[in-house]
N, C-alpha and C positions, 0 to 999 in steps of 0.2 A: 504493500500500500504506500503509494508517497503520500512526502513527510508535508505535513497540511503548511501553508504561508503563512509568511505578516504580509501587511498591506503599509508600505509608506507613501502617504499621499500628499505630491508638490503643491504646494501654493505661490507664496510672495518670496520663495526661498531654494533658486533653480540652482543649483551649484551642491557639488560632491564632498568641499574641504569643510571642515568646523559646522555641521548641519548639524546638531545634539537629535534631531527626530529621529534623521536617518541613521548615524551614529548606532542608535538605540535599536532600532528595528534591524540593523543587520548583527548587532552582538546579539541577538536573540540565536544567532547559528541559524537558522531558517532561511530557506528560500525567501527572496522579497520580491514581491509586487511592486513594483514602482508605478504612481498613476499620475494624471494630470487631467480634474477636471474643467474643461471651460463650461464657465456656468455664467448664463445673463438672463438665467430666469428666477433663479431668488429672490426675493422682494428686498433682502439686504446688501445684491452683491450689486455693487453701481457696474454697469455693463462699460470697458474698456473703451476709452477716446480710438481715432485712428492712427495715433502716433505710436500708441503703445501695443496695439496691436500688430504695428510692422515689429516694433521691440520682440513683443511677445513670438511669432514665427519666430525671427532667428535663437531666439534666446531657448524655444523648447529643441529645435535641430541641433544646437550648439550640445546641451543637458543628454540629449538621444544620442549624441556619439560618441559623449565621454560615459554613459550609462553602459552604450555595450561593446566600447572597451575593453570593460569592466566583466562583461560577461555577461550582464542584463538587460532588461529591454523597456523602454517606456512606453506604456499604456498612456493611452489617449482618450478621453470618454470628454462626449458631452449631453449638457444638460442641469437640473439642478440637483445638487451635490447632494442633498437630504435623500435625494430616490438613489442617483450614481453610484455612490458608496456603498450604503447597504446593500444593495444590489450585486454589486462586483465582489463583498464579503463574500455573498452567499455564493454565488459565481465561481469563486476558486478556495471558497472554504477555508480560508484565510482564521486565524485563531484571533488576531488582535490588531488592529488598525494605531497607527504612528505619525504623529502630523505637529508642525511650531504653530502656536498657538498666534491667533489673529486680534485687534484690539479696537478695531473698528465694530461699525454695526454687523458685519459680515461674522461675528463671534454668537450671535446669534442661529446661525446656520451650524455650526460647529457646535453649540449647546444641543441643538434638536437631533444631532446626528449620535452624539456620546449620548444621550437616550435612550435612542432607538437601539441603540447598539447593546449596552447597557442590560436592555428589555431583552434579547435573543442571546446573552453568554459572553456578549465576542467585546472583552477590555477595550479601549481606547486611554491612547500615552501621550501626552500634549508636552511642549517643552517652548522655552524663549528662544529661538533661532532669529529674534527680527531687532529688538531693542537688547540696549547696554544695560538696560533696567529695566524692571516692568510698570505699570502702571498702581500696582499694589504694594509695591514696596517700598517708595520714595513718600515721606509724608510730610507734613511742618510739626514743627514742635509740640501743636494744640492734638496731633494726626491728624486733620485738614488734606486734604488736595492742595497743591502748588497752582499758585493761578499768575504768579511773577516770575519770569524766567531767572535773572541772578543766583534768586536764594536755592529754587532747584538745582543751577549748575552747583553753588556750591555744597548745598545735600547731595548729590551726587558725586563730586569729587572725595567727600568727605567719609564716604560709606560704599563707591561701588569696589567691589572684589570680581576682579577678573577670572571669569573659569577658565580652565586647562581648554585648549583648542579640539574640540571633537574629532575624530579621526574621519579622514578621508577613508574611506573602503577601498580595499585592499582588491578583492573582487566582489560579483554583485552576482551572488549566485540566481539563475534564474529558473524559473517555477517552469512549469508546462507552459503551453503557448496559451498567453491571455489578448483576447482580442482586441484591438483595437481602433481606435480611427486613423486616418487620413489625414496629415497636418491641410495639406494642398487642399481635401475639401474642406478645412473651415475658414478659407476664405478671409486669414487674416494679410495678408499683404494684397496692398492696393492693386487692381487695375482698372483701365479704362476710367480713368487715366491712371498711369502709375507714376503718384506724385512726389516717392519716396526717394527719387536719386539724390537729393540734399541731405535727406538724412544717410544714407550708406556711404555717403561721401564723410559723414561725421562722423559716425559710430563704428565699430564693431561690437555686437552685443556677445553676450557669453563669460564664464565662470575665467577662462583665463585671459580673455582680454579686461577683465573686472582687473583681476592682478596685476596685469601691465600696466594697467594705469595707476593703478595705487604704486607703486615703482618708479615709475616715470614722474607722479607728482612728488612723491618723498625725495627723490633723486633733483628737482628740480625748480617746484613752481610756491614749495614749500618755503624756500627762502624769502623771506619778506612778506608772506602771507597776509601776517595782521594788516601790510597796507595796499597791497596788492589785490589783495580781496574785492577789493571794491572797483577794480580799475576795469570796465571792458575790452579796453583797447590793447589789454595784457593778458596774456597766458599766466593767471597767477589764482585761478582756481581748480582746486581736485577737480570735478567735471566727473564724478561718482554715484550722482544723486540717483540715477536711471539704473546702475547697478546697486544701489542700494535698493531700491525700490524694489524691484525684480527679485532681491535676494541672492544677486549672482556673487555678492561679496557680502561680507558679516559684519554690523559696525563693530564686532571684537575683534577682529581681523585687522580692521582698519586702528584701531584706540593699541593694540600689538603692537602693529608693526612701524607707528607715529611715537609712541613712547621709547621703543629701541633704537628708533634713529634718535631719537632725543638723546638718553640715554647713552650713547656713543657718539654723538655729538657730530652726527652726520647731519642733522637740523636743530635751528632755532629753538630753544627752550620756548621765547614770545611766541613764535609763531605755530609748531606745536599745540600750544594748549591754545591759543586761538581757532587754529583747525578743529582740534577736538570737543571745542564749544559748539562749535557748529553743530560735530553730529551731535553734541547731546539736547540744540534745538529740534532736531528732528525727534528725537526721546518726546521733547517736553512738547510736541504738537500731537505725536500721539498718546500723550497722557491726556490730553485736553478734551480728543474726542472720543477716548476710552469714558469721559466721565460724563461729557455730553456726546451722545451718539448723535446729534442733528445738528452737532456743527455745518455742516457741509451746508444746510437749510436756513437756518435760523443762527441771527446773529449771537455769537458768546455773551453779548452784554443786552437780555434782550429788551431794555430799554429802547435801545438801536431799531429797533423794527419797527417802529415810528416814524422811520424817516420817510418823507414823502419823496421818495425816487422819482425819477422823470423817467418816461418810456425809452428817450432818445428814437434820437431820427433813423431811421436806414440807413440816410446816405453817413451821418455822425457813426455810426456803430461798424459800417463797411470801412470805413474811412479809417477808424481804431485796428480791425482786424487787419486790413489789406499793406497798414504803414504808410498810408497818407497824409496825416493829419497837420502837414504844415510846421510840426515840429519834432526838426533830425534825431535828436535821442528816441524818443518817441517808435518814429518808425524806423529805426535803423533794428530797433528791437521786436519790433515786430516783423520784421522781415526777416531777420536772423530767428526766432520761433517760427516761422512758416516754410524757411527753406531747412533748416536743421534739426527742428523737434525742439529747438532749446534756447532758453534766453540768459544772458549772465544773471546775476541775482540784484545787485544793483540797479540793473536794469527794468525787472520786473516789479520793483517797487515804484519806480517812477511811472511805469504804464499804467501799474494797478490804481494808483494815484491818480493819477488823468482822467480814467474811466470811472473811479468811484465821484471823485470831487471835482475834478472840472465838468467833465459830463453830467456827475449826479445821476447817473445810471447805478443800478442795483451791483454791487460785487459780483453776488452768485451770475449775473450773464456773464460778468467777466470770466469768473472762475469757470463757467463750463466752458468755455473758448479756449482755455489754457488746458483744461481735461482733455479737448477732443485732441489739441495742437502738442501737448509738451509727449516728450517720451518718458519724463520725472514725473509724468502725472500722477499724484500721491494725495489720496483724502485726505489723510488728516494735514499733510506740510501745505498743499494745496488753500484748502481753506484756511488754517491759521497763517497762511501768509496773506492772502486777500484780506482776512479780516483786520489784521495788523494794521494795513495798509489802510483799509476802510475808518480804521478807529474804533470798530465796534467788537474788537475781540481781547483777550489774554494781553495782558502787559504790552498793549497795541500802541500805537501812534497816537501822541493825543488827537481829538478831532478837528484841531485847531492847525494841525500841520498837514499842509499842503503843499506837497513841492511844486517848485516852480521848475520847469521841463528846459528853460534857458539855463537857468544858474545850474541845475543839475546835471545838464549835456557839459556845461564848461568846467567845472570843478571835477567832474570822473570820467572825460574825456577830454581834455585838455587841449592837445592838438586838435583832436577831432577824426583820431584815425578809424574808430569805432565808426564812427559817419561815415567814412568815406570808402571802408568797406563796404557797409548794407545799404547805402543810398549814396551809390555812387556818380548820380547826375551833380550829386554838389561834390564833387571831389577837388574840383579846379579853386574852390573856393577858401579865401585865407583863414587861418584858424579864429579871425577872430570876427567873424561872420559866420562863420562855418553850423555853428547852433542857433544864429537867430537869421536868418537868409531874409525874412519880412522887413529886417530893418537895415539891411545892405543897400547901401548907395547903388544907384541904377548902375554907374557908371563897374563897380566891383562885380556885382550880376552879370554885365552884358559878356565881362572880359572872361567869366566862369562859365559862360554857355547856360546860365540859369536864367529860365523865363517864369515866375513867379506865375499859377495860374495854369501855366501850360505844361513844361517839363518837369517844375517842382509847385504841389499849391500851398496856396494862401493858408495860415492857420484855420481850422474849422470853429474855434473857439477864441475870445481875447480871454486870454490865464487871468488877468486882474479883475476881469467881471464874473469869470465863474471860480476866482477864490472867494469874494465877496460873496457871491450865491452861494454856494457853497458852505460857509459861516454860518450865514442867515438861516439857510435851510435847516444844519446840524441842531443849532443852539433850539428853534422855535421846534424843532420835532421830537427832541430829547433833552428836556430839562433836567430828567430825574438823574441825567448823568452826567452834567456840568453845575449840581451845586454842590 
């Protein structure tokens, strides 16, 4: 009689090295099932943008080669996970199912499934494969939830214990043939039109280009970081986020291998733990919506939902999306998100700023534009970055700051190379015009090839009437949260 399986089943965590689920499920000595459900019928799971489903193709081909490698094979199923799973238990009679636990509302699906499970014999083994912490063990003094990023980094710095690295398998013993799907038919990489060559042109997805890059940034971009960070027009950020996300790298992995170049003084002590604040922003966004599942809906501070939005126009919202709006930082970042899947992060603060408070258009349109477009597209960092920016979320921007999209193109891009990259009609133009072209002398325009209107347009909005609107509107829609 063969020997009955586990079942380890991928989610946000596609890679072989430091995976504690999978770790777990192959020390059991058992054949494993390896599975990957796509599931966008759950009422918790937000169904995939299209940026991330070109991700998601390469990233399960990339997982399916190092699987059988290995010896094993990845299963494929789709549908929703609560029927999939139990179903494939019974299917290959599987003793106990293995999977990193999820923090979103999507943990929901995961509660009804270790039920069911539960209910027929068959254990279910959950583990942290995804954060440096979990959401239940980081508290404030009172036990409270952390609602100020600071004092979590430094509860965090002050209490996390690093686990030993999970073992990569060795090999991946495989069970009898389990059926599966078809990557090609589910239709996640674009055609007609296939508008992904900008992004293959950026990426490589997968477990060990996740490592080159973490390599490549420690070896490199890491120097100078804390002020680099912020610069577009510089290679001075990891560029992780999408591997993170995916899971093709561990933020232990990453907080490992950042502290040993420390540590040996192959990088910046400042810059180091600046990096590693970062990812532990990404910790404290999904603690956020670990505790409010409708972040993504409804604003963190729900005073804010008072705000009286404007619909915005078509051509105002086409004009945001397409990278038109008359101002260079603006659309050099939206154009850099539409051809690469990705915007630097300074830069996305300044867009999401534009659309929430100069426009006074709703976040969430923003945030699903960045869902359908970003290849980092992540619930929880997703909306606790929008909301930041909106003023209505966690340790946010106060409401009252409004960047201005001139001063912010010329303090983090300087020259103006980042312009002249993604909106390259104004490249001829001197740097010190180069982020307000509306107010370049004709004669500076004519000598750049810029027609104001015609080659480059006219701003859509004047910044100083809809920061003014913008004030007005915050303060009269939400009192309860400026006294």
């Amino acid at each position: 009689m063969a020997e009955r399986p586990v079942l380890f089943w991928f989610r946000d965590d596609l890679r072989l090295a430091d995976n504690p689920g999978l770790a777990a499920a192959v020390a059991t000595g058992k054949p494993v099932v390896a599975v990957y459900v796509l599931d966008a019928e759950s009422r918790e799971a937000r169904p995939m943008g299209g940026a991330s489903k070109w991700w998601l193709d390469k990233s399960l081909r990339a997982l399916a080669e190092r699987i059988e490698a290995k010896g094993g094979r990845l299963a494929l199923r789709r549908g929703a996970a609560d029927v999939v799973i139990p179903a494939l238990v019974k299917e290959t009679k599987a003793e106990g199912v293995y999977w990193n636990r999820r923090y979103g509302p999507a943990r929901k699906i995961d509660e009804r499934i270790k039920a069911a499970l539960k209910g027929d014999g068959i254990e279910a083994h959950s583990y942290n494969g995804a954060l440096l912490a979990e959401p239940f063990t980081i508290k404030t003094g009172s036990g409270g939830d952390f609602k100020v990023f600071t004092p979590f980094w430094k509860a965090m710095q002050a209490s996390i214990v690093m686990p030993a690295a999970a073992p990569e398998p060795r090999t991946l013993a495989a069970p009898p043939k389990v059926k599966s799907d078809d990557i090609d038919d589910w239709g996640l990489h674009p055609v007609k039109p296939d508008w992904s060559g900008g992004l293959a042109k950026a990426w490589t997805p997968g477990e060990m280009a996740a490592r080159k890059r973490l390599r490549d940034f420690l070896a490199g971009p890491i120097h100078g970081y804390s002020a680099g960070r912020d610069r577009p027009d510089q290679d001075g950020t990891s560029r992780l986020s999408p591997y993170l996300h995916f899971g093709e790298i561990s933020p232990h992995q990453i907080w490992r291998a950042a502290v040993h170049a420390e540590e040996t003084g192959d990088a910046p002590s400042k810059d180091v733990w600046k990096f590693l604040s970062e990812i532990a922003w990404r910790d404290f966004s999904h603690h956020l919506l670990y505790h409010d599942p409708q972040m993504g809906r409804l604003s963190w501070r729900r005073q804010f939902d008072g705000i009286e939005w404007r619909k915005g126009t078509k051509a105002e919202l086409e004009a945001w999306k397409r990278g038109r709006t008359g101002y260079p930082i603006i659309d050099a970042g939206m154009r850099e998100l539409w051809t690469t899947g990705f915007m630097h992060n300074r830069v996305r603060m300044i867009v999401a700023s534009f659309f929430a408070k100069d426009l006074l258009v709703h976040w969430r349109r923003g945030e699903e534009w960045f869902w359908d477009t970003l290849v980092d597209a992540d619930e929880a960092n997703n909306a606790n970055g929008w909301q930041w920016t909106a003023g209505t979320g966690a340790d946010a921007a106060p409401y009252f700051r409004v960047f201005n999209p001139v001063l912010q193109g010329e303090k983090f891009d300087p020259n103006g190379d980042y312009v002249r990259q993604w909106a390259p009609e104004l490249a001829k133009l001197p740097s010190k015009w180069i982020h307000k072209p509306s107010e370049a002398p004709e004669n500076v325009l004519a000598e750049a090839g810029v027609t104001l209107g015609d080659t480059y347009p006219e701003p859509i909005i004047d910044h100083d009437f809809a920061r003014k609107r913008a004030l007005e509107t915050y303060k009269t829609s939400s009192q309860d949260s400026i006294a």
